[in-house]
TORKOL-484776 format. One line per field, with one value per residue (C-alpha): residue number from 1; residue in three letters; chain; x, y, z. Coordinates in nm, 3 decimals, always signed. Layout:
N
n (NUM;...)
res (ALA;...)
chain (A;...)
x (X;...)
y (Y;...)
z (Z;...)
This chain:
124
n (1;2;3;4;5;6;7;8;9;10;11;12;13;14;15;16;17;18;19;20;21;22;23;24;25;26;27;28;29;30;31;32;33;34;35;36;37;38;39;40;41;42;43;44;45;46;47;48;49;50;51;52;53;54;55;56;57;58;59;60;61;62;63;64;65;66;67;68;69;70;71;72;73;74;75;76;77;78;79;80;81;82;83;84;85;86;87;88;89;90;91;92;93;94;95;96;97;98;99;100;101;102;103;104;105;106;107;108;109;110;111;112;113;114;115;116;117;118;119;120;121;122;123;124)
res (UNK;UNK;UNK;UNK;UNK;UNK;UNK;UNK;UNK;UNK;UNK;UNK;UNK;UNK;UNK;UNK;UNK;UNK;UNK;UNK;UNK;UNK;UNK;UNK;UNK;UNK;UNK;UNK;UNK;UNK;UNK;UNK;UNK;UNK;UNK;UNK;UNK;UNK;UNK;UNK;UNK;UNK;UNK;UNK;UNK;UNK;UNK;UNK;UNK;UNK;UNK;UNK;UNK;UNK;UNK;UNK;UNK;UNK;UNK;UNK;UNK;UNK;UNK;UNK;UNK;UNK;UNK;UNK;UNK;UNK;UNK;UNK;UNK;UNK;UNK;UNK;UNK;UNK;UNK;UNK;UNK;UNK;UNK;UNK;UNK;UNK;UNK;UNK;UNK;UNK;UNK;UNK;UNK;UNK;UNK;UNK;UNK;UNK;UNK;UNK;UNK;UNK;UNK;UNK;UNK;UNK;UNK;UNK;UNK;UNK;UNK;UNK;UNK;UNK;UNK;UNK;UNK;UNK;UNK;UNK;UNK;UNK;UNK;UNK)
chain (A;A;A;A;A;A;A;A;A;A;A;A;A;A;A;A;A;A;A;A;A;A;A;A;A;A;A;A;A;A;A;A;A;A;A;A;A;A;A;A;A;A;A;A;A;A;A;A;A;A;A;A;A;A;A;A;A;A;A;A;A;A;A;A;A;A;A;A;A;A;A;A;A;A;A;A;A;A;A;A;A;A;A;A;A;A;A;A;A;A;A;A;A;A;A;A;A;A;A;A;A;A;A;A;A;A;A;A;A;A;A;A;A;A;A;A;A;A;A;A;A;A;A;A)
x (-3.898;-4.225;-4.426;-4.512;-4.650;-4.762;-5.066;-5.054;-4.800;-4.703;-4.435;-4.475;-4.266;-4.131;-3.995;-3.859;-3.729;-3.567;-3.473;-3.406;-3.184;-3.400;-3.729;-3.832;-3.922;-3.768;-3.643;-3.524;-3.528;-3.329;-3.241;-3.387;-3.115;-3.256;-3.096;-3.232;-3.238;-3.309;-2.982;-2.790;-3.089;-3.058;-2.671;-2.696;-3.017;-2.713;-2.440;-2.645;-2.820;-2.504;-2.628;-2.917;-2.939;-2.797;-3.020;-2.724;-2.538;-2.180;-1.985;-1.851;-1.974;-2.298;-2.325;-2.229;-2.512;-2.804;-2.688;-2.682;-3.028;-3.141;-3.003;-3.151;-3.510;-3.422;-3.337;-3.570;-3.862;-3.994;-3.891;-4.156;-4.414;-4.347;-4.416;-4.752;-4.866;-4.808;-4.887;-5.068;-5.317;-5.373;-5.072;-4.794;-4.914;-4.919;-4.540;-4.441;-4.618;-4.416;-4.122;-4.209;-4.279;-3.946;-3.748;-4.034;-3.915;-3.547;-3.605;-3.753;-3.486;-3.245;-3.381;-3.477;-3.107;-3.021;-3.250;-3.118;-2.793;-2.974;-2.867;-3.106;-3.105;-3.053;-2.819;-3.112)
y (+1.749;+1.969;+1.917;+2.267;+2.305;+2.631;+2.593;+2.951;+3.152;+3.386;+3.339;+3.248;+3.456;+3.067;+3.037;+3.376;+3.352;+3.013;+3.016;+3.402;+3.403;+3.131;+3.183;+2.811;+2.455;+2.240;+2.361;+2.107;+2.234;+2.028;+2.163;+2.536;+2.526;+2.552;+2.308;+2.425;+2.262;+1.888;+1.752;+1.920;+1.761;+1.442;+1.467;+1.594;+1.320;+1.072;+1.210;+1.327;+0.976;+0.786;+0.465;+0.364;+0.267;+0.562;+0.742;+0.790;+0.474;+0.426;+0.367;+0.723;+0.665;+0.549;+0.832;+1.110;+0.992;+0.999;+1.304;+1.432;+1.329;+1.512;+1.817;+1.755;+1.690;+2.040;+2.238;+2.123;+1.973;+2.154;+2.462;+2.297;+2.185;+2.571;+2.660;+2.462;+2.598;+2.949;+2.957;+3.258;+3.072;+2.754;+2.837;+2.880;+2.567;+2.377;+2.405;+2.383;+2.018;+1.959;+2.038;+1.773;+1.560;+1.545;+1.582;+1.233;+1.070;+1.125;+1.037;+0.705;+0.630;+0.673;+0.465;+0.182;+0.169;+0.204;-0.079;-0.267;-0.311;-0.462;-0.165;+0.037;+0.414;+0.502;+0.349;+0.105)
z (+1.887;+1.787;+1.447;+1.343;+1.019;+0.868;+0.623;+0.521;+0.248;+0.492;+0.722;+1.074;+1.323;+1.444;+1.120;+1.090;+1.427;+1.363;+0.983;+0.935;+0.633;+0.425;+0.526;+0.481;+0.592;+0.719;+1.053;+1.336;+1.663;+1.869;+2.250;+2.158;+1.876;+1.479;+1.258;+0.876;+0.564;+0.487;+0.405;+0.676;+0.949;+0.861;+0.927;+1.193;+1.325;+1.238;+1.418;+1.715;+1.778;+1.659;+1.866;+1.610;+1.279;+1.059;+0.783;+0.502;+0.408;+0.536;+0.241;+0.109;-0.264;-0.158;+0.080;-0.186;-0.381;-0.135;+0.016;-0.438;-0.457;-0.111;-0.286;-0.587;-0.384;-0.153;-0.462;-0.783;-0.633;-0.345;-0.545;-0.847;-0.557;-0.375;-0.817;-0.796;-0.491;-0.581;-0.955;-1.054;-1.341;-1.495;-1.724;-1.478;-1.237;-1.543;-1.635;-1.277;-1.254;-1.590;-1.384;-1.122;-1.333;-1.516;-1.179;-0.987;-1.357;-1.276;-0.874;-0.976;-1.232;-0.933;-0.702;-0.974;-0.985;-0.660;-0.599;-0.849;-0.712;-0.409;-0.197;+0.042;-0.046;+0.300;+0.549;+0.687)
């Protein structure tokens, strides 16, 4: 497994050659295959390395939820983080850190709860 991280907007012609119809981060390249998309690499980290301590909880309800809130995380916050970085003007970065703010609010209600219940949000 390679780190490759691309500090530029522009797209690197690893990503576009390993994420063509998304265009984004995160890509897992596992055996020269791409594996894209957060959710869908940690699933597959936990069915590929079975013999270790899984990522996602076992029981079914508890796994819906964590794999709700890694949705949640793929779709609203690196979209308001991708919002922040890109803003054109005070203006526009301002309302997209009012974004993450209401989705980190609604993150850390989640996993007060989660915690509350005396349950680890992941399966270890």
């Amino acid at each position: 497994i390679e780190n490759l991280r691309s500090k530029s907007k522009s797209k690197s012609e690893l990503l576009l050659k390993y994420n063509p119809v998304y265009k984004k981060i995160p890509v897992l390249i596992h055996g020269g295959k791409p594996i894209c998309e957060s959710l869908i690499i940690v699933q597959y980290i936990d069915e590929t390395w079975s013999d270790g301590p899984s990522i996602l909880p076992f029981d079914p309800y508890d796994r819906a939820v964590a794999r709700f809130w890694a949705a949640f995380i793929d779709d609203k916050f690196y979209r308001a983080v991708n919002g922040i970085v890109l803003a054109n003007g005070e203006e526009e970065k301002a309302a997209a850190v009012k974004v993450l703010k209401v989705g980190l609010v609604l993150l850390e209600e989640a996993f007060l709860k989660i915690s509350g219940e005396a349950k680890p949000f992941s399966g270890g």
